[in-house]
Every structure is written in structure tokens, then in C-alpha cells.
VOMISE-521601 format. One record per residue (C-alpha): residue number from 1; residue in three letters; chain; x, y, z. Coordinates in steps of 0.05 Angstrom, whole numbers. Example, Ala and Ser with C-alpha at 12.3 -4.5 7.8 and 13.67 -1.06 7.14 Angstrom:
2
ATOM_seq_type_mol_c1_c2_c3
ATOM_1_ALA_A_246_-90_156
ATOM_2_SER_A_273_-21_143
//
This chain:
192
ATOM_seq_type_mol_c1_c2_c3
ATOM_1_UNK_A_1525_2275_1771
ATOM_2_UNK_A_1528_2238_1835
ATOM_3_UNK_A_1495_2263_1907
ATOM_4_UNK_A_1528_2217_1954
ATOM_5_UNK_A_1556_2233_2022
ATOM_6_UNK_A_1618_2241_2046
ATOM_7_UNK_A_1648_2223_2103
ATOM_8_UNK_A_1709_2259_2136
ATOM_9_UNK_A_1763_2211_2160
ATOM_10_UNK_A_1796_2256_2219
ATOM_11_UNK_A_1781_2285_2291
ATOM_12_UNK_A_1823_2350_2270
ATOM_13_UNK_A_1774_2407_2278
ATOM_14_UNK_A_1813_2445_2231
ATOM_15_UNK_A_1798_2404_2168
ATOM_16_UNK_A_1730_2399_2182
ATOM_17_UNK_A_1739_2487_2189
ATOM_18_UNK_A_1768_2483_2125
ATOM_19_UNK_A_1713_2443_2095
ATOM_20_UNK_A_1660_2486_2116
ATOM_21_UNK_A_1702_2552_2084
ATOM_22_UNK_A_1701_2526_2019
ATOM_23_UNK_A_1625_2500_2035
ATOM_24_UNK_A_1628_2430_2041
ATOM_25_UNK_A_1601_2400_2106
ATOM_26_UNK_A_1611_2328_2117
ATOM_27_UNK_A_1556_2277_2126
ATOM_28_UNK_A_1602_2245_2180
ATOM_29_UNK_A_1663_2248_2216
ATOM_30_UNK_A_1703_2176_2227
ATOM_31_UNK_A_1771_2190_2256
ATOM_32_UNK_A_1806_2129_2230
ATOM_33_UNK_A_1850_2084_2281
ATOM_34_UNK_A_1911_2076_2251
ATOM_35_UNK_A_1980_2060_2275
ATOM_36_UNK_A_2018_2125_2249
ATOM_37_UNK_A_2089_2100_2272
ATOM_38_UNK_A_2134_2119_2205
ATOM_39_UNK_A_2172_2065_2172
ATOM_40_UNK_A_2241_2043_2176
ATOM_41_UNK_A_2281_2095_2123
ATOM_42_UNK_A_2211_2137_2102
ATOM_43_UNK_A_2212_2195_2075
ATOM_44_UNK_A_2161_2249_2102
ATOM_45_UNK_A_2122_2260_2036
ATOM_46_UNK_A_2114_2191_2026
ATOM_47_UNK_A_2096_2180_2092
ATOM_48_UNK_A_2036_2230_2098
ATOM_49_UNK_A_2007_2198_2027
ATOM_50_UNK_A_2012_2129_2057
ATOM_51_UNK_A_1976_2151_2123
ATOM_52_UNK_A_1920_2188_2086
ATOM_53_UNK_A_1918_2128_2046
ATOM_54_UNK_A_1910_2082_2099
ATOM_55_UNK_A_1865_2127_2133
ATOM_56_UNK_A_1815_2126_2081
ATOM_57_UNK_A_1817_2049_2077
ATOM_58_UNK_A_1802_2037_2144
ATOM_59_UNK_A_1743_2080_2142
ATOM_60_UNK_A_1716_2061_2078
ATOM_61_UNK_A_1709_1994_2107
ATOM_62_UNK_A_1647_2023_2153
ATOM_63_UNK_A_1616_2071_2105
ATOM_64_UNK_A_1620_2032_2041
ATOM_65_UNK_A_1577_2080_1998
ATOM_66_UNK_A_1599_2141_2022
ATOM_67_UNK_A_1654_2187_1993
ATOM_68_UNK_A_1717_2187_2042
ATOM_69_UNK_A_1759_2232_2054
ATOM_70_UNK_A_1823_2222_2094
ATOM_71_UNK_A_1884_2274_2102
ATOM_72_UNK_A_1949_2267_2139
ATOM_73_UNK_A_2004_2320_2154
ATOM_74_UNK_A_2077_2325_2165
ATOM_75_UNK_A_2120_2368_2190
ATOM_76_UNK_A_2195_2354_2167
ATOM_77_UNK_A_2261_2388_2167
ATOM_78_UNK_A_2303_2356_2118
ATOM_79_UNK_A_2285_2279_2122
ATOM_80_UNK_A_2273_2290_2191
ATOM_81_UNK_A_2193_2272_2214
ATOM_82_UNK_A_2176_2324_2280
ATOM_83_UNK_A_2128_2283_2316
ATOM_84_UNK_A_2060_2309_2346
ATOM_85_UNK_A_2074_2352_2408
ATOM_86_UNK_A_2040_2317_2468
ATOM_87_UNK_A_2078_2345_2523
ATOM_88_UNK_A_2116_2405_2529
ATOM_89_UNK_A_2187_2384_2520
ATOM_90_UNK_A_2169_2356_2445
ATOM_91_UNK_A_2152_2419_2433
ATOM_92_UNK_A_2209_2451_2460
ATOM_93_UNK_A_2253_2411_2412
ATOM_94_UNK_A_2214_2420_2353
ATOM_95_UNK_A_2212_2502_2362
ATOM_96_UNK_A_2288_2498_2378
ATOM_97_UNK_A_2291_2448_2309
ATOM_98_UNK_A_2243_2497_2271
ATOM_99_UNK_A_2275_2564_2295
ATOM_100_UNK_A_2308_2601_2244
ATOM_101_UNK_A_2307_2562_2185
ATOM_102_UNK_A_2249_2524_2127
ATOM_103_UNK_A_2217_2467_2138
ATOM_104_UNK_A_2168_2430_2095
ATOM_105_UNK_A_2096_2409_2111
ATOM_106_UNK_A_2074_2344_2077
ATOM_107_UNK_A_1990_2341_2062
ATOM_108_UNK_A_1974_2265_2039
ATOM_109_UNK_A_1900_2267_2013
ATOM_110_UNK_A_1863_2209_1991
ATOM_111_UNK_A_1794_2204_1971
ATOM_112_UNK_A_1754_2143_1955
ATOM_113_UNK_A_1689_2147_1917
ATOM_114_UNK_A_1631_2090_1931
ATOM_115_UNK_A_1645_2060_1859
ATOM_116_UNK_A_1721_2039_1877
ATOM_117_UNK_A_1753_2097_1844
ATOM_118_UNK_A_1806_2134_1878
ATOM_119_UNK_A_1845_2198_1876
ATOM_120_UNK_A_1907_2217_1911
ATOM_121_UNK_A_1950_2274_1926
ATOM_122_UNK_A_2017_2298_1961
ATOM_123_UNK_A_2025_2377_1979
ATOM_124_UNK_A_2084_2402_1998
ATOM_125_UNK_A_2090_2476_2030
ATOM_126_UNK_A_2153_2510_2051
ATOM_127_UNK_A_2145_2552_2119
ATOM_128_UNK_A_2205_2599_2144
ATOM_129_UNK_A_2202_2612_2214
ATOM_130_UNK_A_2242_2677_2245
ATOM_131_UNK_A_2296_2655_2296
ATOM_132_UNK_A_2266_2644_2361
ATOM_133_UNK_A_2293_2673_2431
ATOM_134_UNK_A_2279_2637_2491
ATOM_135_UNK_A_2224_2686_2517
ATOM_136_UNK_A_2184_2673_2448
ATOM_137_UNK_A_2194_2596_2453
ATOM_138_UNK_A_2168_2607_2525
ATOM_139_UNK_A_2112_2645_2516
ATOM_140_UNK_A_2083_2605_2462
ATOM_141_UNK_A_2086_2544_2505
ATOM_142_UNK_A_2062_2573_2555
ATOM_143_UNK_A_2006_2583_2507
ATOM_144_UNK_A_1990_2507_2503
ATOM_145_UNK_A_1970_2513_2434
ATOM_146_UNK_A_2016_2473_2408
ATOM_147_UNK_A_1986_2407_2434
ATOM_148_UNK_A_1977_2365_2389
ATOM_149_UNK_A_2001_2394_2335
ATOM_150_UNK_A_2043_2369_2278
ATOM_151_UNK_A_2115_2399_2291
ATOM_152_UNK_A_2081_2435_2352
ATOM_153_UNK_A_2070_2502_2325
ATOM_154_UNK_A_1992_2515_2293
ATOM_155_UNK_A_2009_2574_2234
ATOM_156_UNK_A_1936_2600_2244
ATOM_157_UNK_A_1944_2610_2314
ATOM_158_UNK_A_1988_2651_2354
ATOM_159_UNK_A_2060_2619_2316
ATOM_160_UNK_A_2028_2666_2261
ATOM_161_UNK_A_2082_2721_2283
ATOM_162_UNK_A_2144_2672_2286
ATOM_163_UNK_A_2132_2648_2204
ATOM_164_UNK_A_2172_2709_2157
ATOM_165_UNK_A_2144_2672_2096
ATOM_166_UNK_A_2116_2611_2057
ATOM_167_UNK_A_2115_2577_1997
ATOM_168_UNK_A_2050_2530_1973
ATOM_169_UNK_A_1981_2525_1995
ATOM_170_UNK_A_1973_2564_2067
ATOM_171_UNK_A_1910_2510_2081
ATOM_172_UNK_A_1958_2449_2063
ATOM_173_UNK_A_2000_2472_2133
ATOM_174_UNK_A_1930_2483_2171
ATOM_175_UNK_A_1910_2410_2155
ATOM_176_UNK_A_1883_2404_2084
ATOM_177_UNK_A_1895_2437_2016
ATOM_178_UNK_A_1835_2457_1993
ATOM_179_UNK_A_1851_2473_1922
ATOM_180_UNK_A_1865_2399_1916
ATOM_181_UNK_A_1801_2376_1950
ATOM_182_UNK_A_1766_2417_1902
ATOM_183_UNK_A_1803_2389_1848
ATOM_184_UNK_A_1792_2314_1866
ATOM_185_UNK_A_1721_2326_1898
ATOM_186_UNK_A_1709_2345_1825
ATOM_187_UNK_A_1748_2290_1785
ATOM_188_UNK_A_1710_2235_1820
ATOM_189_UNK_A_1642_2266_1814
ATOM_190_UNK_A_1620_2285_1890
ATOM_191_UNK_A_1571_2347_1887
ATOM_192_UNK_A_1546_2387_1945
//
């Protein structure tokens, strides 16, 4: 049984939340600086394991006998990557993209244990959203809590009332799938 800490590679608030609900609190927080531009012709599941992947990496490189933990999330219709929302008119297109039909939310997780070993995982939830009329769309951006935001809607937020259903892990499409933390947490020996 190892007691080692572990070291959360992301500034999302969210996935540090979820940590905490299943009682895991981080030793650190190291956002990692990545370049998260997708590659020519990538698919979105593939794309959210490589940026976990890479994630964890670049981290690992400053806390070298730590456990790290790095997660990345995608929003995608079809093959189709939505992009962060930073300003309001991404996330005008992505609600008009997202309104009325499934989409898919990619969760890459890596972790890296201080021996070398590694364990990976890709997540994929299906989200339906109701069809959205302009004074919806409106009033959730007027919200502003969709900066930020993969595919600029947050499901535990206010776009709670737009989603009819979902398939998969509900805390894969806040940030992190915690049944598969657990799981890998566990397979490479990290205790609380």
C-alpha cells in the first residue's frame, strides 16, 4: 500500500469539486500549459485522451514523486470539436449547434504513479438537449455561465433544464468520471 500524494493537473474548480465528493483532496493543484489546438483530421475521443495525456506529462515533470492526475473534456457533435466558449458569440453557435439534438462528451483521464506506471481512460457520455428558442438561448447567456465552458453550456448549472436526458457517467460531462478515478486510483495503488 502506497501513501503518496497526488497532485491534480487542472485549474477547473469542478474536478477538484468532484474530488472532494468522492473524498479525495489533492496535495496540489498544477494546471498544466499545454497547447490544446486539435490535430489535423482528430477525432474528439482521441483528442481528449491525448490532452489528458499530455497534461499529465507536463506536470509530472515538476512533481516527480507525486501521483498525477490530469483530465481533459470534449464536447462534440458528430466529429465536430465545440471549442471553449470565451466570448458570447461561441456560445451562441454552440447552443444553436447543440439545440435539439445528442451530442457526446469526451473525458480523457490519465494518471501517472511515482514508479512510472500509468493508467488511462476515455469516457464517453451522450447528452440530449431540448430544442432551444431564442429567449432560452438568451437568457442563459445572459447568464454568463457558460464562459469557459466546454461546448458553452455547464449541465450542473442552470443548462440543467435544457438536457431531456443522458447516457454515461453524469460526472464525466461535469469534468471527471469519478467511477473511473476510483477505478484507476485503485489499480495503481494511491490510498487516501
Amino acid at each position: 500500500m502506497t501513501f503518496a500524494s497526488l497532485v491534480l493537473a487542472s485549474a477547473s474548480p469542478r474536478r477538484l469539486d468532484l474530488l472532494r465528493q468522492i473524498g479525495i483532496e489533492p496535495s496540489g493543484v498544477a494546471p498544466a500549459d499545454i497547447d490544446e489546438t486539435p490535430l489535423r483530421h482528430e477525432l474528439p475521443g482521441p483528442h481528449a485522451r491525448r490532452l489528458a495525456a499530455a497534461k499529465a506529462a507536463a506536470v509530472a515533470q515538476t512533481y516527480p514523486n507525486a501521483y498525477i492526475l490530469a483530465a481533459d473534456t470534449v464536447v462534440a457533435v458528430g466529429r465536430r470539436i465545440l471549442p471553449k466558449a470565451e466570448d458570447e458569440a461561441t456560445a451562441r453557435a454552440c447552443l444553436k449547434l447543440l439545440s435539439g439534438r445528442n451530442h457526446k462528451v469526451w473525458g480523457g483521464i490519465t494518471l501517472l504513479a511515482p514508479d512510472g506506471r500509468a493508467s488511462h481512460r476515455l469516457v464517453r457520455s451522450q447528452v440530449t438537449f431540448k430544442r432551444l428558442s431564442a429567449d432560452e438561448t438568451d437568457r442563459y447567456i445572459a447568464s454568463g455561465e457558460w464562459h469557459g465552458k466546454a461546448g458553452g453550456y455547464a449541465i450542473q448549472g442552470l443548462a440543467a433544464r435544457y438536457v431531456l436526458g443522458i447516457e454515461g457517467s453524469y460526472s464525466n460531462i461535469v469534468g471527471l468520471s469519478l467511477y473511473d478515478v476510483g477505478a484507476m486510483l485503485d489499480g495503481l495503488g494511491f490510498r487516501v
